[in-house]
C-alpha positions as CSV (number, residue, x, y, z in Angstrom):
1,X,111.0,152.0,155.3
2,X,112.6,150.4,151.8
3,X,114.2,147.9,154.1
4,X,111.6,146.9,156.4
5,X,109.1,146.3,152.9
6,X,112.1,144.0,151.7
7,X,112.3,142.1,154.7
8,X,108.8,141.5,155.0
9,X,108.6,140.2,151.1
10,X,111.6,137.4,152.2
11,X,109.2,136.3,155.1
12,X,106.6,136.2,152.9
13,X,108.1,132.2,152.1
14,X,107.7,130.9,155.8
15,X,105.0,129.5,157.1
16,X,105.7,128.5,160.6
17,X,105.3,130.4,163.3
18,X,107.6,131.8,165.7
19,X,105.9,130.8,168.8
20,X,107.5,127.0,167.6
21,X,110.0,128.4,168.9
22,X,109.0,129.8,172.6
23,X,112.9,130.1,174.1
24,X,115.1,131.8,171.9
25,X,118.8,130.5,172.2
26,X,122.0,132.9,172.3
27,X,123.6,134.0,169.3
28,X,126.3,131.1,169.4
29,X,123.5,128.0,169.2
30,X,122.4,126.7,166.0
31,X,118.7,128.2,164.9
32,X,116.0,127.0,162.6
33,X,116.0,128.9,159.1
34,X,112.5,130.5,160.1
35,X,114.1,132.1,163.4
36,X,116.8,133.1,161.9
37,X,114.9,135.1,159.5
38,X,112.5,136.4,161.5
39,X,115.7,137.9,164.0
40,X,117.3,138.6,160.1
41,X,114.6,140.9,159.2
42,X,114.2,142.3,162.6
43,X,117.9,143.5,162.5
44,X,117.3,145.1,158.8
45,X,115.0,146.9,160.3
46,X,116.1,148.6,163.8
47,X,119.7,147.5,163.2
48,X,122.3,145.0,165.1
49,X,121.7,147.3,168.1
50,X,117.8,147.3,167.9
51,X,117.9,143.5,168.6
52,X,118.2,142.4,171.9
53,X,118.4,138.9,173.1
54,X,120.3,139.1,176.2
55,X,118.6,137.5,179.1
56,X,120.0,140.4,181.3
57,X,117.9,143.1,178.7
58,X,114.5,140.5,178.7
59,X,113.9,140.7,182.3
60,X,114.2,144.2,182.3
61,X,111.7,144.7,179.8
62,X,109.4,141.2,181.2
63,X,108.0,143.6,184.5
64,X,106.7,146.5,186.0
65,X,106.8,147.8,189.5
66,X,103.9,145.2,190.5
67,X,104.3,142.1,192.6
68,X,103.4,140.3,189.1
69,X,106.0,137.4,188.1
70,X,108.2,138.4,185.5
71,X,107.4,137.1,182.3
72,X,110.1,137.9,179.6
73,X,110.3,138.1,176.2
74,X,111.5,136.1,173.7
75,X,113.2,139.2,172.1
76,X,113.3,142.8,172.7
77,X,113.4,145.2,169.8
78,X,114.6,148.7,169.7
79,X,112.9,150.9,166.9
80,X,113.6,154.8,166.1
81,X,110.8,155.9,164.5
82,X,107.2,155.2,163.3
83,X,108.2,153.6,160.0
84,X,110.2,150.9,161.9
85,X,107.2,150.1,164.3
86,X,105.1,149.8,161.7
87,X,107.5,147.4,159.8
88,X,108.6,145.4,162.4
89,X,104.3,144.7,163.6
90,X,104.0,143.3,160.1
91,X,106.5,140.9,161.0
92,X,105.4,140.2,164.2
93,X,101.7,140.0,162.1
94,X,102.9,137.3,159.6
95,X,104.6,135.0,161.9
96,X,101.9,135.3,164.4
97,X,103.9,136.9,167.0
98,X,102.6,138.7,170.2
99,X,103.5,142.5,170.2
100,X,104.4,144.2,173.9
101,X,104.9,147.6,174.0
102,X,107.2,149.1,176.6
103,X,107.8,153.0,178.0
104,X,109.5,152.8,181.3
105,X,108.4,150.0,182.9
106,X,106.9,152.2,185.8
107,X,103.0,150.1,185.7
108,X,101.3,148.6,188.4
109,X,99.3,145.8,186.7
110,X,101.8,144.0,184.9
111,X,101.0,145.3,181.6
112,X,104.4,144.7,180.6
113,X,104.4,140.8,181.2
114,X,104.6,139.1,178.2
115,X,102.5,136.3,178.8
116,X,102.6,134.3,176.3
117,X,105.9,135.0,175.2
118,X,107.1,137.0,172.0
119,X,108.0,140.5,171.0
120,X,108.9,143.2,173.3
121,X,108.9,146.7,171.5
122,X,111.1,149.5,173.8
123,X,109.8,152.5,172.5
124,X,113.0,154.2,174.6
125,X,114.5,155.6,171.1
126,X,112.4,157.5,170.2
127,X,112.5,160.6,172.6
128,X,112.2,163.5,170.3
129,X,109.4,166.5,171.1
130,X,108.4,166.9,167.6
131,X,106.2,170.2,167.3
132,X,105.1,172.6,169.8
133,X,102.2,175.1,169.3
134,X,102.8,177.6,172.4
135,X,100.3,179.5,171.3
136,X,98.1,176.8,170.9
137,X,98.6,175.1,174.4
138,X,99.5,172.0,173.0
139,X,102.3,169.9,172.1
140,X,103.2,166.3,170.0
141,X,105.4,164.0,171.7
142,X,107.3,160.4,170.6
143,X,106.5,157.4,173.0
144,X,109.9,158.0,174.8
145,X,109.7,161.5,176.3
146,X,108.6,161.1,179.7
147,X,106.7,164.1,181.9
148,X,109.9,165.4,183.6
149,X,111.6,165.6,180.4
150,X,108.8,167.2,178.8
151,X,108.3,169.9,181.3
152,X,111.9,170.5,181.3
153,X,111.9,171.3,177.8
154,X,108.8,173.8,178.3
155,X,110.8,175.6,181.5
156,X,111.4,178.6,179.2
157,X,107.6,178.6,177.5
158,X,105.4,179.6,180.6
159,X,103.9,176.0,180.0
160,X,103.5,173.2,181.4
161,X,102.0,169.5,181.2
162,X,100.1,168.8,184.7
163,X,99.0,165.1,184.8
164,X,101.7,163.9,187.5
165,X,101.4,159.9,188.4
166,X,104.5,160.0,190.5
167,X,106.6,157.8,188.8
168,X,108.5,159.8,186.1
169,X,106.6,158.0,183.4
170,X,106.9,157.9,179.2
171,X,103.9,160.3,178.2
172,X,102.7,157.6,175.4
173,X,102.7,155.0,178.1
174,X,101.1,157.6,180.5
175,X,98.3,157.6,177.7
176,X,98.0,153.4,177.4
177,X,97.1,153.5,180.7
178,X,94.7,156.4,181.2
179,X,97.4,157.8,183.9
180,X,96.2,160.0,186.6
181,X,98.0,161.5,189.7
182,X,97.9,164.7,192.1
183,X,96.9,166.9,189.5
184,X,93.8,165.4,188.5
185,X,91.3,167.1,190.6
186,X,91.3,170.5,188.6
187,X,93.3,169.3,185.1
188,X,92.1,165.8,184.9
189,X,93.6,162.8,183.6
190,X,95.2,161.8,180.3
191,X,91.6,161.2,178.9
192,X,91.1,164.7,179.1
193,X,94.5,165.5,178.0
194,X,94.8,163.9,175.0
195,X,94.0,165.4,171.6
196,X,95.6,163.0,168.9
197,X,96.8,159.6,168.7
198,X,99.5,157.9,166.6
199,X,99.2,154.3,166.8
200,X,100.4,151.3,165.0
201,X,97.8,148.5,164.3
202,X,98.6,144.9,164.8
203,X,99.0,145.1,161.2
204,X,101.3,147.4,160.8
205,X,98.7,150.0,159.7
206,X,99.3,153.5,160.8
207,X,96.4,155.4,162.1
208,X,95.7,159.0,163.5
209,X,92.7,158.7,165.8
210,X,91.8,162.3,165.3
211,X,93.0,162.4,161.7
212,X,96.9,163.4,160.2
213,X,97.8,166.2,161.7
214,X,94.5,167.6,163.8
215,X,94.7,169.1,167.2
216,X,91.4,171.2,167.4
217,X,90.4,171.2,171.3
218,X,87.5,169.9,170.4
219,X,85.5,167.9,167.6
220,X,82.4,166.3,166.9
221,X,83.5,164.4,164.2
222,X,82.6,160.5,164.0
223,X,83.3,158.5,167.1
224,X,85.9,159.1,170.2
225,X,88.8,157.1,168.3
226,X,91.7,158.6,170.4
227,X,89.5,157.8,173.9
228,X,89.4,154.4,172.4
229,X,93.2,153.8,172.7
230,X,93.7,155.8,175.7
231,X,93.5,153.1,178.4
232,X,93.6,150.8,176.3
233,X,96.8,149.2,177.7
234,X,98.7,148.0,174.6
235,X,95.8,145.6,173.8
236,X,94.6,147.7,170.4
237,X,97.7,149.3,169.1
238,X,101.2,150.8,169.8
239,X,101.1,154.4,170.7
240,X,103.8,155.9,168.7
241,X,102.7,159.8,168.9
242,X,100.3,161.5,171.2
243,X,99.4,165.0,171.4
244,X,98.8,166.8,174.4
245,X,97.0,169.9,175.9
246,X,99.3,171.7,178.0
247,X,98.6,174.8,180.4
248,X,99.9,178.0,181.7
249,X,101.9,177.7,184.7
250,X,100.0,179.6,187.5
251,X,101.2,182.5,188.4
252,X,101.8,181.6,192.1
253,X,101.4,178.2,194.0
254,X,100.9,177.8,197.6
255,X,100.6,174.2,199.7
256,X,99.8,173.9,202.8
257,X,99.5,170.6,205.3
258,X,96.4,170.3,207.8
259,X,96.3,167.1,210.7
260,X,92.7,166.0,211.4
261,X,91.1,164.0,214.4
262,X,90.2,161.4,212.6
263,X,89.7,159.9,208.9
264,X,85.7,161.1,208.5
265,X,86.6,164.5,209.4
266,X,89.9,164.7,207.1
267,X,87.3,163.4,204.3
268,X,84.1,165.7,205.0
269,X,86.8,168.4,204.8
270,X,87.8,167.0,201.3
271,X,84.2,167.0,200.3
272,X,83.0,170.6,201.7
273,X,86.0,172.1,200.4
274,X,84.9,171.1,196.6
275,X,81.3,172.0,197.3
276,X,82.5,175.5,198.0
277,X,83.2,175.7,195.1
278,X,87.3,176.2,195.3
279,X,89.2,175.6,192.1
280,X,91.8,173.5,194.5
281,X,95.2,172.2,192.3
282,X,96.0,168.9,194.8
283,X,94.3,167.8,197.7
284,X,95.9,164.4,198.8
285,X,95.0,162.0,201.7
286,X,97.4,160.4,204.1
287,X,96.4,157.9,207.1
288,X,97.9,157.8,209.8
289,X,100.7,155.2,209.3
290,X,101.5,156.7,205.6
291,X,102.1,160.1,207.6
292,X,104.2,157.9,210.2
293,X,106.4,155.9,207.2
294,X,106.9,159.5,205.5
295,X,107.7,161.6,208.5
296,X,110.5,158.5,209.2
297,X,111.6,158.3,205.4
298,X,111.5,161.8,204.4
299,X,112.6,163.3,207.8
300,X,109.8,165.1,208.4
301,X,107.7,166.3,211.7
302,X,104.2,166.6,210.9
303,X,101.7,164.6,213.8
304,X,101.1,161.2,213.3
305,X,97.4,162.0,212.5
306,X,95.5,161.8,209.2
307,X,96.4,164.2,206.9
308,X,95.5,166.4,203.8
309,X,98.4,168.2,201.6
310,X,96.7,170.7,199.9
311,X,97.8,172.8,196.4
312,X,96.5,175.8,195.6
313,X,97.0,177.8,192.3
314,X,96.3,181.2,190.5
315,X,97.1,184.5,191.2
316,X,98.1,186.4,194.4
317,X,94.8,187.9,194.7
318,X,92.7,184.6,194.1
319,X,94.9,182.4,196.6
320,X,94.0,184.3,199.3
321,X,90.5,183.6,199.1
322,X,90.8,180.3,198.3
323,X,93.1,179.7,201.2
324,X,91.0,181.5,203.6
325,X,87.9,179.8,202.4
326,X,90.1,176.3,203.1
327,X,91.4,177.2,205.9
328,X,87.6,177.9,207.9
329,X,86.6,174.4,206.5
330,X,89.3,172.1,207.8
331,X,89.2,174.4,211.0
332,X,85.1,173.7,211.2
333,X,85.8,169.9,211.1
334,X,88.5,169.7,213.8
335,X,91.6,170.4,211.8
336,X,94.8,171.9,213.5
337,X,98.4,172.5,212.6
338,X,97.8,174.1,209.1
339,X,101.4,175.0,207.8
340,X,101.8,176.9,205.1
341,X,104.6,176.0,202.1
342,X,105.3,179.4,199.7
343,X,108.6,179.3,198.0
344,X,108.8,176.6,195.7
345,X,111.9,174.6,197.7
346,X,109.9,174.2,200.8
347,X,106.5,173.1,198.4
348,X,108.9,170.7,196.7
349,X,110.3,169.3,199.6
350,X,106.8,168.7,201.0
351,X,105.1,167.1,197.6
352,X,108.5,164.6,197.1
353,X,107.5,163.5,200.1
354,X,103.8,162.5,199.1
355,X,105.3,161.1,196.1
356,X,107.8,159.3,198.3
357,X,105.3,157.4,199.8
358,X,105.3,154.4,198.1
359,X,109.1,154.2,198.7
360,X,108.3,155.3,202.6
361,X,105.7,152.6,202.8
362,X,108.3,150.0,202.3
363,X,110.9,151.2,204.7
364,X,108.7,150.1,207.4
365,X,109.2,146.5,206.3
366,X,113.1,146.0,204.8
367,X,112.9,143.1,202.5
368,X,109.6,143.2,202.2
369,X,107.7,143.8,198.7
370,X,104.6,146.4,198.3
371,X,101.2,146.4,196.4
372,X,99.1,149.5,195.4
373,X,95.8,149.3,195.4
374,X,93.7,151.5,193.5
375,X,89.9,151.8,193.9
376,X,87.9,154.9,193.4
377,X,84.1,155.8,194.2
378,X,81.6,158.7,194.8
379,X,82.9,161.2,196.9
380,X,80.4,160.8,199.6
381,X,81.2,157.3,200.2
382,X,85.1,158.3,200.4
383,X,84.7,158.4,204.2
384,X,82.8,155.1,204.5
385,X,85.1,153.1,202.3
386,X,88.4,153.7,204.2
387,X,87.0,153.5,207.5
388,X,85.6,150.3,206.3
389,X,89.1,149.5,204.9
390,X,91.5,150.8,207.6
391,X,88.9,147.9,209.9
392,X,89.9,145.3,207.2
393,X,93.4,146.1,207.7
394,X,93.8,145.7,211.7
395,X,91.5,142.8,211.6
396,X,93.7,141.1,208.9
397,X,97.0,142.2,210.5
398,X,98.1,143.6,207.4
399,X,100.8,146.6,207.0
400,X,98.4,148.7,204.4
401,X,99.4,153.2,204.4
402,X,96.9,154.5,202.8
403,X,97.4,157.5,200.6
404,X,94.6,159.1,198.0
405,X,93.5,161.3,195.5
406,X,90.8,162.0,197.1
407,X,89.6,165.4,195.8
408,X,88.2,162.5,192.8
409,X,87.1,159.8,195.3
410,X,90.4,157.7,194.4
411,X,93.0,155.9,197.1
412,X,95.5,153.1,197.8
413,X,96.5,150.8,199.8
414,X,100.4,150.6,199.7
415,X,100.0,146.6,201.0
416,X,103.5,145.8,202.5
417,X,104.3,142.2,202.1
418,X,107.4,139.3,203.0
419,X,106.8,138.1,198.9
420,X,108.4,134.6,200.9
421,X,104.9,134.1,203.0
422,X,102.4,132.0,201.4
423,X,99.8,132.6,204.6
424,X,100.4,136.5,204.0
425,X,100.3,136.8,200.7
426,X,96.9,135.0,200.8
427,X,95.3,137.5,203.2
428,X,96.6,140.5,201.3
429,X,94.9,138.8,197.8
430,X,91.6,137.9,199.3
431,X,92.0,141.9,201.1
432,X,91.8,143.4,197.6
433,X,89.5,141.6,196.4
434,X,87.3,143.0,199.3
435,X,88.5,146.3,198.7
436,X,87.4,146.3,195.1
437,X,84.3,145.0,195.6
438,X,83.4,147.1,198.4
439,X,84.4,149.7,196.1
440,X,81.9,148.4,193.6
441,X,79.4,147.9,195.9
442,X,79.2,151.7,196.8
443,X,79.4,152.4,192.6
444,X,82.6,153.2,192.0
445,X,85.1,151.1,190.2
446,X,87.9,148.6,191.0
447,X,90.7,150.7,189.4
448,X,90.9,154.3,189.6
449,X,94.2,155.1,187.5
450,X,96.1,151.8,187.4
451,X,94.6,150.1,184.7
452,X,93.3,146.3,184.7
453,X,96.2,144.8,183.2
454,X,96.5,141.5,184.6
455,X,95.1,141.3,187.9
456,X,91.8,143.1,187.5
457,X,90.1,141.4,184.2
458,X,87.5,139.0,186.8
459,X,86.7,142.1,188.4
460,X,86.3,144.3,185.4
461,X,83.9,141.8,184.6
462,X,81.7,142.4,187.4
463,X,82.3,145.8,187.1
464,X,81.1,147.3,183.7
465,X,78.8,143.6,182.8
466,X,78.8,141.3,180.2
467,X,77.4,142.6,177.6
468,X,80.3,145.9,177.2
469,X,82.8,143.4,177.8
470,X,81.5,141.7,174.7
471,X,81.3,145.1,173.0
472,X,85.0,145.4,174.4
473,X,85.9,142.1,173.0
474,X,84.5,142.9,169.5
475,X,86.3,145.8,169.4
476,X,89.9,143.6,170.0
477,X,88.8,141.0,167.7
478,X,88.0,143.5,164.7
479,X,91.6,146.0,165.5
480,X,93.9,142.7,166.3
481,X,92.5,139.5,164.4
482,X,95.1,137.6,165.8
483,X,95.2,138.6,169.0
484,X,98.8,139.7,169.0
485,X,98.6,143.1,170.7
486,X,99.8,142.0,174.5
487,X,97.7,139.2,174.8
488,X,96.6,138.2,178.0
489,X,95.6,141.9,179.3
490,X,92.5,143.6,180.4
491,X,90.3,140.9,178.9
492,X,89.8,137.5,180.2
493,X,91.7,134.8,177.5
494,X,89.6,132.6,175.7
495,X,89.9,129.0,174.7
496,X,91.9,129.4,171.1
């Protein structure tokens, strides 16, 4: 902390800023005396080895698993703790440099892009677990631990941390971007899952959203601070600590997969099912040609049909009538071939698969690059809006799987498309843009889990109005003056 105060007392003298200087040269070429102060007191900070500037390490951190360009960053910074974050953003604050923050790279919106060039912070250093309250059901996590690694360390607690995007994401990352996942229908998503915030202000400033310390499972004091940051995308802060609920791991689990006549009746299954009232774990959706790309990648058998995968957890007793109860439904609506999965090897084996379906999806095109799309709406208009959507896609001739949440009303598109196309690549932009607004149209929204980040800030426009994206704008303007934290995001840029 001692040297990041002294560093930022020697900046104190310079007054130009360090986007003059947009391309950073290697170490061998003859800098300014600002730059090399600025990379100076960045390196008394996180160290020789917290300083990256190899072009190799700035594409890395300049994308995400998106079809968005890469846009590197000048340099890419490599802090241990909270006290180095916070020294480093006062920097970045007095030489008016942009702030990224980076977890694994795993997004879908380009959040990562650094736009407008700048600092990249790669929160990968700071991995520890730092206190968990078994008896509590909760635990407080650095930005680096990821969900696997976390529910690896609780394999010996009876706990567990459900939110499960697919992607073995960072947990504070996981929290940027409000992440959801198979889970969500009975646990819900990080906004339900987080109970404090650390975060570091574009200032520097250190703040605890719910207060030093605090992890009641519920409060009424003062306004939703930590709901504030989660989802926020990087835009307000740097999530440096979150901490999380966590649950008891059931005492059994049991999945089962059921093939359907048609879309509509694989839906009004979905629906009925969670009117009944059955506390289900995971029900996921699967068209037809997402059940064909997984049954090829994942060397499976089930019939090229749509498709639910089903979870069910609790004990022995309560399964069975939640099975049974699932089992009439789907059979009332036409479904057939309902295999059951007990031991936990064949239920892994069958929910890799699900999660392998983005990677399935682009086996059926080699070379090819893929787009999720992510919309999410009542669930009585679920049926509509991908019957509406699966007629988009054959009238388009686009390659689109779709795969879905949809015990909460939320689906995606897994576009396929040659990146090299300029005719393609044009139907599949003005085909999301349909999707969303359909999805709007029937009062849902045009991102369900994956955030705005880049490609969504028109539409989150039309979306939630005017006016709260003025109260959204306020609230950027009053936590980052500057506009430093990653610029560009969410929010449409305005005119400097």
């Amino acid at each position: 902390m001692l040297l990041g105060l002294k560093a930022s007392r020697r900046l104190l003298s310079h007054r130009h800023c360090f986007q003059q200087y947009r391309s950073i040269k290697s170490e061998n070429t003859a800098r300014s005396a600002p730059l090399d102060s600025v990379l100076s007191a960045f390196r008394s900070i996180c160290g020789e080895d917290g300083v990256s500037l190899g072009e190799a390490v700035k594409e890395q951190h300049g994308k995400d698993e998106s079809m968005h360009r890469c846009c590197p960053p000048d340099v890419v910074l490599f802090p241990r703790c909270v006290e180095e974050v916070s020294a480093l953003a006062k920097i970045c604050n007095h030489h008016h440099l942009p702030i990224i923050p980076f977890g694994t790279g795993t997004g879908l919106e380009g959040g990562v892009c650094a736009v407008k060039g700048g600092v990249c912070f790669s929160l990968r250093n700071m991995e520890q677990v730092l206190e968990l309250h078994p008896e509590d059901f909760d635990v407080t996590v650095e930005p680096g631990v990821t969900r696997k690694a976390l529910n690896t360390y609780l394999r010996d607690t009876g706990l567990w941390f459900p939110v499960d995007p697919g992607a073995d994401a960072s947990l504070c990352g996981m929290a940027a971007t409000s992440a959801s996942g198979t889970n969500a229908v009975r646990y819900g998503t990080m906004r339900e899952n987080v109970l404090n915030l650390e975060v570091v202000l574009a200032d520097g400033t250190v703040l605890h959203t719910a207060g030093k310390g605090r992890r009641p499972r519920k409060t009424a004091a003062g306004y939703n601070l930590t709901n504030l940051f989660v989802g926020s995308e990087g835009t307000l802060g740097i999530i440096t600590k979150t901490t999380l609920r966590l649950y008891g791991i059931p005492e059994s689990m049991v999945s089962a997969v059921c093939s359907f006549p048609s879309v509509q009746a694989a839906v009004d299954s979905t629906v009925q099912i969670l009117q009944a009232g059955v506390p289900i774990a995971r029900i996921e959706f699967l068209d037809d040609v997402m059940i064909d790309a997984c049954n090829r990648f994942s060397s499976l058998s089930y019939p090229v049909t749509p498709t639910l995968f089903l979870e069910f957890h609790g004990s022995e007793r309560s399964l069975e009538e939640q099975v049974h109860t699932a089992e009439d439904i789907t059979q009332s609506n036409g479904g057939s071939d309902f295999q059951w999965a007990k031991d936990a090897e064949t239920r892994n084996r069958l929910w890799k698969a699900r999660h392998d379906a983005w990677y399935a999806a682009l086996a059926l095109r080699p070379g090819c690059k893929a787009y999720a799309t992510d919309v999410c709406v009542p669930l009585s208009r679920l049926p509509q809006i991908i019957v509406e959507t699966k007629e988009d896609l054959i009238e388009n001739r686009l390659t689109g799987p779709i795969a879905g949440h949809v015990g909460d009303g939320n689906f995606h598109c897994l576009m396929v498309v040659e990146p090299n196309d300029p005719a393609e690549l044009r139907r599949v932009h003005l085909f999301t843009e349909r999707l969303a607004r359909r999805a709007l149209a029937m009062d849902g929204t045009c991102t369900g889990e994956h955030g705005v980040g880049l490609g969504k800030r028109a539409l989150l426009c039309e979306e939630i109005g005017p006016e709260a994206v003025r109260v959204m704008q306020g609230l950027k303007d009053t936590l980052d003056t500057k506009n430093l934290m990653n610029p560009g995001k969410i929010l449409q840029p305005r005119e400097q």
